[in-house]
TORDO-451724 format. One line per 4 residues: number of its first residue (from 1); their letters; for each residue x, y, z of N, C-alpha, C, O, CB. Coordinates in pm, whole numbers. Glycine has a CB too. Layout:
<sites>
NUM> a> X,Y,Z,X,Y,Z,X,Y,Z,X,Y,Z,X,Y,Z; ...
</sites>
This chain:
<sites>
1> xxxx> 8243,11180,8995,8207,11207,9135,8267,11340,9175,8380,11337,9225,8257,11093,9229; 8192,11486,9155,8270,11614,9223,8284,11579,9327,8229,11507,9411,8215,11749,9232; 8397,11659,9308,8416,11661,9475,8440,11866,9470,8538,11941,9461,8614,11528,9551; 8332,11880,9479,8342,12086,9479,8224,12136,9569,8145,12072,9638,8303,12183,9288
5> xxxx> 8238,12268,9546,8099,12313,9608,8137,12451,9558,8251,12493,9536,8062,12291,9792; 7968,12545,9538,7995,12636,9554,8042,12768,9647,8010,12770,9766,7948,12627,9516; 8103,12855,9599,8102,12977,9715,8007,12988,9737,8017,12939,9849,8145,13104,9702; 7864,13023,9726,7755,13074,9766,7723,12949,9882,7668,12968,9991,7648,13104,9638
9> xxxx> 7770,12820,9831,7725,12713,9918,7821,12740,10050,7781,12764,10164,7743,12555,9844; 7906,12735,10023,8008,12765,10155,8007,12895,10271,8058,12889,10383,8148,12782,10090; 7933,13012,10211,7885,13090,10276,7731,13092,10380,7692,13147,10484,7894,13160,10187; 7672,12981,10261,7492,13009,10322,7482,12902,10430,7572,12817,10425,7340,12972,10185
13> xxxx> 7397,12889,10521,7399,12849,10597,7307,12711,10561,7237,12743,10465,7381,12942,10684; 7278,12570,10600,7234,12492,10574,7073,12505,10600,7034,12534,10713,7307,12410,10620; 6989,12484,10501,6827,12495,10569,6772,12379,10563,6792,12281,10491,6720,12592,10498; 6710,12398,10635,6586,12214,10680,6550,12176,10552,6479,12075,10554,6389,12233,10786
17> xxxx> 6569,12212,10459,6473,12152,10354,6599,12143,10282,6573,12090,10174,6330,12240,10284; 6736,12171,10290,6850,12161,10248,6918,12001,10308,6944,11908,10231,6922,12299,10293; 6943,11993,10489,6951,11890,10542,6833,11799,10483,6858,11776,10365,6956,11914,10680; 6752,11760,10510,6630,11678,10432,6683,11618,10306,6680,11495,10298,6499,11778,10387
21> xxxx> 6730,11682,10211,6825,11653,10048,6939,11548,10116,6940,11426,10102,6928,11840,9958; 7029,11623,10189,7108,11544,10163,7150,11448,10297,7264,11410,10324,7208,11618,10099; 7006,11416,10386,6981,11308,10430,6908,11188,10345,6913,11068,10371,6922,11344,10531; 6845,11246,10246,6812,11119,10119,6907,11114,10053,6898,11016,9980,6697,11133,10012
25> xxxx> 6990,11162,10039,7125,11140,9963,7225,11027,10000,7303,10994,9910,7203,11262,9977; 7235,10960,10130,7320,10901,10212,7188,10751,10203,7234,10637,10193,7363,11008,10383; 7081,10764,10206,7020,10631,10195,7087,10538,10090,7051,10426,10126,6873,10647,10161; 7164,10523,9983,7237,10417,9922,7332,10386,10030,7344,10266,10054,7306,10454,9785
29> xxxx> 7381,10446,10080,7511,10413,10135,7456,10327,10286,7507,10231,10344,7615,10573,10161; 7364,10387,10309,7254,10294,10435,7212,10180,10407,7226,10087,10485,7116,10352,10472; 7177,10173,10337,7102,10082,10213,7217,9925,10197,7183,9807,10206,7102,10206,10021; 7364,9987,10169,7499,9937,10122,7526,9899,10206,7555,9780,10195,7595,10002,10072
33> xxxx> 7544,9968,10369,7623,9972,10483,7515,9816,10553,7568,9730,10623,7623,10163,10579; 7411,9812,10528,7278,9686,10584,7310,9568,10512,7353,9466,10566,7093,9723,10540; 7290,9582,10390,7345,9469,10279,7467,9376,10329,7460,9257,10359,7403,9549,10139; 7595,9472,10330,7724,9421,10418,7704,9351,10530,7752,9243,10566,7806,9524,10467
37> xxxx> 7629,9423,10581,7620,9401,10769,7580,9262,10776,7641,9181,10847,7485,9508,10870; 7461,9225,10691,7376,9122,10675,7463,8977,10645,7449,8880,10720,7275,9165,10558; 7566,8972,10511,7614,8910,10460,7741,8814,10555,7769,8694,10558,7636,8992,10360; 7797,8942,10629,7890,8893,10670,7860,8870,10795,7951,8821,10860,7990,8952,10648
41> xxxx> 7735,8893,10864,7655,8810,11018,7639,8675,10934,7676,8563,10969,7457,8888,11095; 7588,8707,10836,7546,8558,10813,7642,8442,10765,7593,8338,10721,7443,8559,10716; 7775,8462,10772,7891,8442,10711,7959,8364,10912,8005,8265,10969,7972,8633,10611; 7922,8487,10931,7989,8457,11078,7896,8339,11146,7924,8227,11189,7989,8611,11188
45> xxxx> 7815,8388,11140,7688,8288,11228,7732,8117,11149,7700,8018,11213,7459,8359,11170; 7790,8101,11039,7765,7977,11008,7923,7951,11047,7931,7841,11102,7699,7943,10852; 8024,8003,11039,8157,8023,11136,8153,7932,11284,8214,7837,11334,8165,8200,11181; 8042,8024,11318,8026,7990,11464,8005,7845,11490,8079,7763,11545,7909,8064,11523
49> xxxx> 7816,7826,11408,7752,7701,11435,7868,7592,11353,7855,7474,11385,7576,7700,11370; 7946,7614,11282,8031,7514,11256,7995,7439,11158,8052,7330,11141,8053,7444,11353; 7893,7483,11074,7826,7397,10969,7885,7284,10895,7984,7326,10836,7789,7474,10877; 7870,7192,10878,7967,7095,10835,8020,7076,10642,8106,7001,10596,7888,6954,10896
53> xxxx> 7960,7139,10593,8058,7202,10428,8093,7276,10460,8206,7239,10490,8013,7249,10288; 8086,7389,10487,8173,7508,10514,8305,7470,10592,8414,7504,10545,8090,7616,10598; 8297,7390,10727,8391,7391,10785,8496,7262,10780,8599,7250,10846,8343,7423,10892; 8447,7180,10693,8489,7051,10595,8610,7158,10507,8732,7147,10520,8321,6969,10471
57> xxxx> 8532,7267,10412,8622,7288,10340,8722,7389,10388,8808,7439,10316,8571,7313,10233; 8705,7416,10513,8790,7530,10549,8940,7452,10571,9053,7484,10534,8727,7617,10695; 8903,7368,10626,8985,7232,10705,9068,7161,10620,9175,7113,10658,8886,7113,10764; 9014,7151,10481,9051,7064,10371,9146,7138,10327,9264,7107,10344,8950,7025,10269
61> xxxx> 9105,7257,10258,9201,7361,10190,9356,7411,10286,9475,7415,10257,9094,7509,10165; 9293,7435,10382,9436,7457,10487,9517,7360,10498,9639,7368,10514,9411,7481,10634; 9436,7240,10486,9611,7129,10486,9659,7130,10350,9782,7135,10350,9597,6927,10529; 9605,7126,10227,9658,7131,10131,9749,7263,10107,9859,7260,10052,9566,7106,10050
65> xxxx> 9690,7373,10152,9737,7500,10113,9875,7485,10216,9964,7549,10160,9616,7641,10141; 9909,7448,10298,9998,7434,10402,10128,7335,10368,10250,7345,10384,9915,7383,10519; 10015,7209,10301,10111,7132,10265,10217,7176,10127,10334,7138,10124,10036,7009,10245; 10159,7258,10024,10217,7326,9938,10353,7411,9937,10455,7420,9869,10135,7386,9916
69> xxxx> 10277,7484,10081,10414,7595,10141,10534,7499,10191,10651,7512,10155,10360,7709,10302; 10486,7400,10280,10555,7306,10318,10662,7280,10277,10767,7299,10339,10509,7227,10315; 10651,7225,10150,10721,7141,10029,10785,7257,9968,10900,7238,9931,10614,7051,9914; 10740,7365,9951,10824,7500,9911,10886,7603,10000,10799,7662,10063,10744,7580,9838
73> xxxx> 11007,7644,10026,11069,7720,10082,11089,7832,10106,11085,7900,10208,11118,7705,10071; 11128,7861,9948,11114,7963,9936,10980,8053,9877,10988,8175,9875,11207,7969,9890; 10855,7982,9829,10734,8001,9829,10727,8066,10025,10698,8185,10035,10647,7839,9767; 10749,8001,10142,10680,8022,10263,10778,8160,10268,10734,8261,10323,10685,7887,10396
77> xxxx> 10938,8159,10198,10987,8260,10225,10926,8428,10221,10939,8525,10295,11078,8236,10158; 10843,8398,10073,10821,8518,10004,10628,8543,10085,10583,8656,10100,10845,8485,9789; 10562,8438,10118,10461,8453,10203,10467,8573,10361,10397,8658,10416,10446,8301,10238; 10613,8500,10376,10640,8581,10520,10645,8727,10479,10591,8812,10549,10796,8537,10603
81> xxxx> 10716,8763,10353,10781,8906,10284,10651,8959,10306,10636,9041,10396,10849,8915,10106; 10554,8923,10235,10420,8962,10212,10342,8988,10307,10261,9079,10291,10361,8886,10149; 10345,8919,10424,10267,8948,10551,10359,9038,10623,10317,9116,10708,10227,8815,10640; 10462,9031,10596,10533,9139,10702,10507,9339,10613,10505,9448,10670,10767,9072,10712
85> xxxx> 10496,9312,10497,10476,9430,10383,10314,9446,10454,10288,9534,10536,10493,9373,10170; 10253,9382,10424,10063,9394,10440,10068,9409,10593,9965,9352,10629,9943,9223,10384; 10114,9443,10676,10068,9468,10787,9957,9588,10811,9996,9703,10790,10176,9482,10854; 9826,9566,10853,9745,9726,10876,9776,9795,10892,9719,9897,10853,9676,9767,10942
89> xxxx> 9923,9805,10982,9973,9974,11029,10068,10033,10891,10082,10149,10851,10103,9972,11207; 10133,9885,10831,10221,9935,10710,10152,9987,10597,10213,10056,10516,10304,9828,10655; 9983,9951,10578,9926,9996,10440,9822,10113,10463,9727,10147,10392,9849,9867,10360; 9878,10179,10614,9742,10253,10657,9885,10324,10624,9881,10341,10503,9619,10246,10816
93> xxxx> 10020,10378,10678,10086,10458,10726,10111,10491,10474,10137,10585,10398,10238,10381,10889; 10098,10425,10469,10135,10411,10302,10015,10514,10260,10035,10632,10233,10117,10221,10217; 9896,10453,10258,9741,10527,10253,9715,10641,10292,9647,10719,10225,9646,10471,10322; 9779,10678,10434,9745,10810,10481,9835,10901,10392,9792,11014,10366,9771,10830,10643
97> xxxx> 9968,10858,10338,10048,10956,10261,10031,11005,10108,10071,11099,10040,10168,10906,10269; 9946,10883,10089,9841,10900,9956,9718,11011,9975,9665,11078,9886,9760,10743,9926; 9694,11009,10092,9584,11094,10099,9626,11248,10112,9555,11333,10056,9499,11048,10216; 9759,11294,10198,9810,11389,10239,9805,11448,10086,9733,11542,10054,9941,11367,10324
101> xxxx> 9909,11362,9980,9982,11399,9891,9846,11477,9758,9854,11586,9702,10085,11251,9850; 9724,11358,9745,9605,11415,9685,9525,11519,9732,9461,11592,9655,9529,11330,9672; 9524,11537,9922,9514,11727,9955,9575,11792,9874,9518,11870,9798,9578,11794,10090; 9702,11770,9874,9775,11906,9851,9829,11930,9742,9843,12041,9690,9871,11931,9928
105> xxxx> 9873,11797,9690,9918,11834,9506,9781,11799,9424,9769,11848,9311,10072,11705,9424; 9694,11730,9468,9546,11680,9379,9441,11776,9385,9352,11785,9300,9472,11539,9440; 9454,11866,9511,9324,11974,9527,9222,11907,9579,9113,11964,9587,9265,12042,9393; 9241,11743,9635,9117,11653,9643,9079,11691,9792,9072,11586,9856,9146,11476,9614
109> xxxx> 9053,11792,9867,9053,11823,9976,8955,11736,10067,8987,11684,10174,9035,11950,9972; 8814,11728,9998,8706,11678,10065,8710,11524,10080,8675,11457,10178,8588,11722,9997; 8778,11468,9922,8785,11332,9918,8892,11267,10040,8863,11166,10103,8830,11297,9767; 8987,11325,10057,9098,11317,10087,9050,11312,10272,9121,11257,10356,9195,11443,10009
113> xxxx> 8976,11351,10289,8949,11364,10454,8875,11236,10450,8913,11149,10528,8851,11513,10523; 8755,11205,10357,8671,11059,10358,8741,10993,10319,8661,10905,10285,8552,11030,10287; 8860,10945,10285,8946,10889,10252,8991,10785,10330,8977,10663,10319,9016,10961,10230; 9079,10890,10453,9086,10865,10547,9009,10865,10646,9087,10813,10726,9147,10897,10559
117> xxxx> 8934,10879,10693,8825,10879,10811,8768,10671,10731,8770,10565,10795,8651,11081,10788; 8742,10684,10634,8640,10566,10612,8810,10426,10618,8790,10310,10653,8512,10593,10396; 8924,10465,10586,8975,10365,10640,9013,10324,10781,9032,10211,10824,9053,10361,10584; 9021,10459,10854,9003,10392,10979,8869,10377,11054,8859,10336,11169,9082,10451,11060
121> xxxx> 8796,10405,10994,8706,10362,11054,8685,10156,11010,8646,10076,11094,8581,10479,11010; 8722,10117,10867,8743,10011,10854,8815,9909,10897,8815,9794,10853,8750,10016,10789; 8892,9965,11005,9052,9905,11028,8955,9888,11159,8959,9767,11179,9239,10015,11019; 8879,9941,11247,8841,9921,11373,8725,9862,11360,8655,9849,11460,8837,10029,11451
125> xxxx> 8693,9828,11268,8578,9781,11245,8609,9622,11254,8563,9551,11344,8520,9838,11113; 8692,9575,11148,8755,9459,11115,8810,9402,11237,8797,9281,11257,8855,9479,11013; 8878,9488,11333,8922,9461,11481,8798,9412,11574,8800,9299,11621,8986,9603,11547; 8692,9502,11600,8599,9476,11632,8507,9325,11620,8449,9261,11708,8567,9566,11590
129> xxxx> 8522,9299,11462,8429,9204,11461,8517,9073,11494,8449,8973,11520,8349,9204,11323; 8676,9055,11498,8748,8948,11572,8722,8926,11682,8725,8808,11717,8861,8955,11581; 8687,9028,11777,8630,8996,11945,8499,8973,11913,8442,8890,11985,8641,9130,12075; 8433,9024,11824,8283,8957,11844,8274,8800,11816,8235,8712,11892,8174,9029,11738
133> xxxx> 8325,8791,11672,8281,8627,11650,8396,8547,11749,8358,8454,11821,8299,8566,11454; 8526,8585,11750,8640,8522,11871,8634,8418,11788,8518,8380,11809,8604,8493,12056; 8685,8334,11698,8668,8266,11599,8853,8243,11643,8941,8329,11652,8590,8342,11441; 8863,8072,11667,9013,7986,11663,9067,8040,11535,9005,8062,11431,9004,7797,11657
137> xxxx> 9219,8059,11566,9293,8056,11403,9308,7893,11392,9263,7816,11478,9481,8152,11386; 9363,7859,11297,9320,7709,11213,9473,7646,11292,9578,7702,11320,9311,7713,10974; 9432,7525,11306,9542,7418,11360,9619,7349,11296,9555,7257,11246,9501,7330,11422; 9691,7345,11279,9777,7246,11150,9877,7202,11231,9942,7278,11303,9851,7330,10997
141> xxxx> 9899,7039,11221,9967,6932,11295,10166,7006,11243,10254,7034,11324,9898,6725,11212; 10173,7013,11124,10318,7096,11126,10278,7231,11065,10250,7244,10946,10454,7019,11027; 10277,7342,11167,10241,7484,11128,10321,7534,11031,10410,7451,11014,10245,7576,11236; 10337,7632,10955,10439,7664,10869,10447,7797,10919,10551,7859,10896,10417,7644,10714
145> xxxx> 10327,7869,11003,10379,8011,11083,10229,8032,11148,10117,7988,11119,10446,8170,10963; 10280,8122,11250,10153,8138,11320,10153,8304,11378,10259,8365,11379,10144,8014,11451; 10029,8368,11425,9966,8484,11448,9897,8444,11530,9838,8336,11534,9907,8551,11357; 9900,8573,11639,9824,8600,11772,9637,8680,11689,9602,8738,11585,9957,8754,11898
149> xxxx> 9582,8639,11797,9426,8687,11839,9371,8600,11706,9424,8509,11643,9383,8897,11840; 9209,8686,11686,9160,8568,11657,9149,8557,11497,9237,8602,11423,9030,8551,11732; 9019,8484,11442,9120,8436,11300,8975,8528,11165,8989,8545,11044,9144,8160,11279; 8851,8566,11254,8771,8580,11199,8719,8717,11212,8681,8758,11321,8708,8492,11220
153> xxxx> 8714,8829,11050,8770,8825,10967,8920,8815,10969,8979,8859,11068,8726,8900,10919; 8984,8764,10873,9103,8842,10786,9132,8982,10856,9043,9064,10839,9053,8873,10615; 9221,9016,10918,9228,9199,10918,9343,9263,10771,9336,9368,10706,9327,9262,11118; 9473,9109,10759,9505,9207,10659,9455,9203,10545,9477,9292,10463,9617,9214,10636
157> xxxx> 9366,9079,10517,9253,9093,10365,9172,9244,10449,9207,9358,10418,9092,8892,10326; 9078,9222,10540,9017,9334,10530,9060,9470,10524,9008,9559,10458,8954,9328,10604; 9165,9480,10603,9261,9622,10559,9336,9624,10410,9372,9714,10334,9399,9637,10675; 9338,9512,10407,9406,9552,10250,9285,9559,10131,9310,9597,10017,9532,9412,10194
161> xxxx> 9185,9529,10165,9043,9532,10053,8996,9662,10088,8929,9723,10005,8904,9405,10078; 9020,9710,10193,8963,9859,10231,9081,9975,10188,9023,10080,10215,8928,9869,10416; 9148,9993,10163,9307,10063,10136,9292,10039,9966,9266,10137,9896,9477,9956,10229; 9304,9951,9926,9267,9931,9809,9146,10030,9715,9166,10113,9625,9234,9803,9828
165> xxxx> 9020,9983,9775,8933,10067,9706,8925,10160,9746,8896,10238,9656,8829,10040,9689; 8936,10217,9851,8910,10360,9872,9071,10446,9822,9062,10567,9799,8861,10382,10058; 9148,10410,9815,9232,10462,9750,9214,10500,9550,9243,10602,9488,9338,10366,9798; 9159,10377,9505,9113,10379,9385,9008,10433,9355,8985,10465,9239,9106,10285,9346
169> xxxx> 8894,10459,9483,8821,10606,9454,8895,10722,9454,8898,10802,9360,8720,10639,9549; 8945,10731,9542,9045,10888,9613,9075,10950,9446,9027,11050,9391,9263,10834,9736; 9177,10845,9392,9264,10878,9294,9213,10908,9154,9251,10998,9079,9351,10781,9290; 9079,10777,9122,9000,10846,9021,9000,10953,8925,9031,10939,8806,8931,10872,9065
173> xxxx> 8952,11093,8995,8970,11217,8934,9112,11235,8833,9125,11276,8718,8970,11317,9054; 9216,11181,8942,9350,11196,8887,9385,11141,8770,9445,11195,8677,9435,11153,8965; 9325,10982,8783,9377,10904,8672,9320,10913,8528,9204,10947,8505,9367,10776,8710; 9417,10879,8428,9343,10911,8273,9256,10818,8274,9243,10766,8385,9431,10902,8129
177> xxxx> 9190,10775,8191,9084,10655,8111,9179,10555,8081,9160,10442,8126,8998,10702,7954; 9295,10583,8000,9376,10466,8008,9425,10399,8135,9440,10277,8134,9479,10493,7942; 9448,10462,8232,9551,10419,8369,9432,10333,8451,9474,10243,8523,9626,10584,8484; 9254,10360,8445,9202,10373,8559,9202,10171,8514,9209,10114,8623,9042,10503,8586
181> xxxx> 9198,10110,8448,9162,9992,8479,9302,9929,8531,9307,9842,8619,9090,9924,8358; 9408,9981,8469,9510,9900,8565,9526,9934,8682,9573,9857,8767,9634,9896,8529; 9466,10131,8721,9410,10070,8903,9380,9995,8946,9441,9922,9025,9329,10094,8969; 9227,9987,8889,9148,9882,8930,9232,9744,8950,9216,9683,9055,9036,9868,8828
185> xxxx> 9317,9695,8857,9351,9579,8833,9437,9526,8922,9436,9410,8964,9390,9572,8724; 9559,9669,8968,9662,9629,9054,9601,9610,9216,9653,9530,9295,9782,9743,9042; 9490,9690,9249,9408,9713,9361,9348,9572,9382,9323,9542,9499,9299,9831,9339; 9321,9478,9281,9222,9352,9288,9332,9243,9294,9305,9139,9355,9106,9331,9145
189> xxxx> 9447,9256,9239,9572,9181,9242,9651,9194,9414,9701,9095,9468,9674,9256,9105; 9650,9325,9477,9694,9292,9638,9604,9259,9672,9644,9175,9753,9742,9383,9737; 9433,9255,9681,9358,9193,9766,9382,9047,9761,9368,8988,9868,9227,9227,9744; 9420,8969,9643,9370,8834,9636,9510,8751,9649,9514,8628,9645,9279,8805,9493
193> xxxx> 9605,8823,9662,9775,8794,9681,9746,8769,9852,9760,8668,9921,9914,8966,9629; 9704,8894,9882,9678,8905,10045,9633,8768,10076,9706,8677,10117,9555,9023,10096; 9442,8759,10041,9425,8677,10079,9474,8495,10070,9430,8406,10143,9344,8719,10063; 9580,8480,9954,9593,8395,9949,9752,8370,10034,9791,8258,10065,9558,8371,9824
197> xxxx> 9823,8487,10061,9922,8478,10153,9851,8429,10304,9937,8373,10372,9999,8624,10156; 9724,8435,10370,9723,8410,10489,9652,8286,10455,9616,8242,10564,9669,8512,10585; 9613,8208,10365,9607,8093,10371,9668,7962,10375,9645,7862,10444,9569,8096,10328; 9804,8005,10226,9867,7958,10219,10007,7911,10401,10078,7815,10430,9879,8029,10097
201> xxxx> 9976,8030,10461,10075,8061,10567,9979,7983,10663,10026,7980,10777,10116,8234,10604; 9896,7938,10655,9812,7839,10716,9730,7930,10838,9679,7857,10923,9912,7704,10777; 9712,8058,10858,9675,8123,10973,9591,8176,10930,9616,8297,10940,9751,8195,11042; 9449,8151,10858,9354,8179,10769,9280,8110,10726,9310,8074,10613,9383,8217,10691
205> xxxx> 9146,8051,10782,9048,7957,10686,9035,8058,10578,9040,8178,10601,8884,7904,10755; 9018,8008,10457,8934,8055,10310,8791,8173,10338,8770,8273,10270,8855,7882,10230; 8672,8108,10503,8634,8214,10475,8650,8297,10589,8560,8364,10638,8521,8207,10426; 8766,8291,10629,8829,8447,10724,8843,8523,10620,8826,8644,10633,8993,8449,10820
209> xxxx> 8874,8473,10511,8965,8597,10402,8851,8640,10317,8842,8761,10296,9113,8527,10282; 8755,8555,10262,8626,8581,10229,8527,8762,10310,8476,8860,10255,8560,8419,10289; 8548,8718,10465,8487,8770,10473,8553,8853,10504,8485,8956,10498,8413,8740,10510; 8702,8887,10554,8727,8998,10503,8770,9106,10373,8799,9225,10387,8770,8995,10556
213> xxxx> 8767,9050,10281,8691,9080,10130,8544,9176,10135,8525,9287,10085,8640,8913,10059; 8457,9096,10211,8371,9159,10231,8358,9345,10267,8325,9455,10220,8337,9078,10312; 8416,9266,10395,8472,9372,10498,8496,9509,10468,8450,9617,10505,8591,9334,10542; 8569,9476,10401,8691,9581,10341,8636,9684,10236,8624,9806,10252,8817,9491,10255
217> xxxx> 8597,9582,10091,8529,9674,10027,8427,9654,10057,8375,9679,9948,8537,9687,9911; 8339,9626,10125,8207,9672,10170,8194,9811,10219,8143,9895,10144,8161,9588,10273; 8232,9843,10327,8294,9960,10383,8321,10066,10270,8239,10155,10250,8426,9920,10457; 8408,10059,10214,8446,10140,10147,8343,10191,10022,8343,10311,9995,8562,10091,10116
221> xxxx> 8236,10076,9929,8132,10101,9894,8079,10154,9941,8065,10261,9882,8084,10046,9874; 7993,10148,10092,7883,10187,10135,7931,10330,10138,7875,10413,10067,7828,10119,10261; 8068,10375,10245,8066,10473,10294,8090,10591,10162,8068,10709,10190,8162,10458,10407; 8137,10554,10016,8139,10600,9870,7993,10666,9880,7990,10785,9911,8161,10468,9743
225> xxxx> 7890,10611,9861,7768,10605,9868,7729,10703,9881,7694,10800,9815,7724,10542,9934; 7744,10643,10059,7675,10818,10154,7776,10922,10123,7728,11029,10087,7671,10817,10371; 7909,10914,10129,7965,11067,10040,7889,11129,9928,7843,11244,9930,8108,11045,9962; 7875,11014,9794,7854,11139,9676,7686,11134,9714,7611,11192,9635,7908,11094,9466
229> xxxx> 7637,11078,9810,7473,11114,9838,7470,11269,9890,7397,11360,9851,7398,11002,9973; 7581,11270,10000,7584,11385,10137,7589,11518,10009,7518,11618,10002,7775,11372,10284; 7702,11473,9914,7757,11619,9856,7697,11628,9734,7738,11711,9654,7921,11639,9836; 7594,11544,9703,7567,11611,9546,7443,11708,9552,7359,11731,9639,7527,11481,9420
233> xxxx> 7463,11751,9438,7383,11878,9429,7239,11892,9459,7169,11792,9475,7393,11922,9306; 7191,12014,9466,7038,11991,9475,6996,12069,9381,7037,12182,9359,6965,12022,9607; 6871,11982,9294,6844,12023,9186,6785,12200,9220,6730,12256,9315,6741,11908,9119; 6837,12242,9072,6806,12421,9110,6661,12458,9109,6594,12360,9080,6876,12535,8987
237> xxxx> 6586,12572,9133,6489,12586,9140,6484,12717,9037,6565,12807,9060,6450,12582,9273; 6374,12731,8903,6356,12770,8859,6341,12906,8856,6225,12927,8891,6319,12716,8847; 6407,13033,8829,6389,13164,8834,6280,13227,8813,6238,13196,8701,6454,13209,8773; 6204,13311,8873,6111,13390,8839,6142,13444,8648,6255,13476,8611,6118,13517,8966
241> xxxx> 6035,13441,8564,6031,13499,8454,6142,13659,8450,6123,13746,8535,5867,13517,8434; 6242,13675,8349,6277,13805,8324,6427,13821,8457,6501,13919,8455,6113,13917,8348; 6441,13729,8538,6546,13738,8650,6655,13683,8543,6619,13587,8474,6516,13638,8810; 6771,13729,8526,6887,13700,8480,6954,13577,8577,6958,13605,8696,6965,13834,8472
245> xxxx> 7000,13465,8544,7060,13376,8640,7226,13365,8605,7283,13358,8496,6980,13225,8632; 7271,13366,8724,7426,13401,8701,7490,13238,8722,7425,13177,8806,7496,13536,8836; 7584,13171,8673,7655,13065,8697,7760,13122,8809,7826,13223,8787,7717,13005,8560; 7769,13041,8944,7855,13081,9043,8004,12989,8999,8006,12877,8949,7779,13045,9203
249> xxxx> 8098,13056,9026,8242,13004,9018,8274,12879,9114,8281,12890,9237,8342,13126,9057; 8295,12753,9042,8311,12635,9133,8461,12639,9143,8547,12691,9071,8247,12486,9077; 8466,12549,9281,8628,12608,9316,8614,12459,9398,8520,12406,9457,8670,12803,9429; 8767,12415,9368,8771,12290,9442,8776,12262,9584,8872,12326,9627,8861,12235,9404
253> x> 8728,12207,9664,8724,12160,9831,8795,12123,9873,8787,12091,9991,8660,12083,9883
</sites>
């Protein structure tokens, strides 16, 4: 995924038939951004109506998952560690310094701005859709801990599924072939720690955290998308016979 451009590009001015390119360029990420949208209305909508498997098992799992912590102590101890570490402001303020650090020692200039812009835009997003669906956090007769507002999505699954992958794009370029799957790996290991810390802590049906899973890397897919759509190249156009064609000097963004 470059992330470059040329000088000649950075000088010339954009033309209609230039915008046109790389407004078809961003249709995956439109395409991605609908898909999401779709999944997790339809996720919510059955939230709402209260469907009776879905909300059987939401109900079921939380007393067991509760009763577990219960009986363990220091299990609820190290739950609390974890939610107080995963807080949105603690993995955004972590994220943004990842991003600073890949400007300026990575050269990742361009990535590094979508970086950040697409996690907060995910972080308000995830906020957003708690006042829309307004969805109860879960009741449990002996609580083992509890959280204010509402319960649907997840914000720190969805902030932590969004921080996650878009960080493991960001870094990409950087990482060898050997390193990139234990990205991947450690990135898929806090999402599912996350989500199983706000269940276990009983302040989380299964699919609050679900859908903020969704959420999170959804977002961060789609908005991937429309980046390498916006910035990739446009195929060259063939030289007149006998014109010498020069390769322009790519220089990083």
């Amino acid at each position: 995924m470059p992330d470059r451009m040329t000088t000649s590009d950075r000088a010339a001015p954009a033309t209609p038939s230039a915008w046109r390119w790389r407004l078809r360029g961003v249709v995956p990420g439109v395409v991605a951004a609908v898909v999401v949208s779709v999944g997790v209305s339809a996720l919510a909508l059955v939230v709402q109506e209260r469907v009776g498997a879905l909300a059987a098992l939401d109900e079921s799992v939380i007393r067991a998952a509760t009763d577990v912590t219960r009986a363990h102590p220091g299990l609820r101890s190290a739950l609390l560690v974890w939610e107080a570490a995963f807080q949105p402001l603690n993995v955004y303020v972590v994220a943004t310094a990842v991003c600073l650090l890949a400007w300026w020692r990575g050269g990742l200039r361009a990535r590094a701005i979508w970086a950040f812009v697409t996690m907060m835009v995910a972080w308000n997003l995830a906020l957003d859709l708690k006042l829309v669906v307004a969805r109860a956090r879960p009741v449990v007769a002996d609580p083992v801990s509890s959280a204010p507002g509402y319960s649907f999505p997840s914000g720190h699954v969805a902030n932590a599924a969004a921080a996650a992958t878009v960080l493991v794009i960001l870094l990409w370029p950087l990482l060898s072939r050997r390193s990139r799957p234990y990205a991947v790996g450690v990135a898929a290991v806090v999402v599912v720690l996350t989500a199983l810390d706000r269940v276990y802590l009983g302040v989380h049906y299964p699919s609050d955290t679900i859908a903020g899973v969704l959420v999170g890397c959804g977002i961060a897919v789609a908005s991937v998308l429309g980046y390498r759509g916006w910035r990739r190249d446009r195929p060259a156009t063939p030289p007149p016979s006998g014109i010498p064609v020069s390769t322009p000097t790519r220089n990083e963004a």
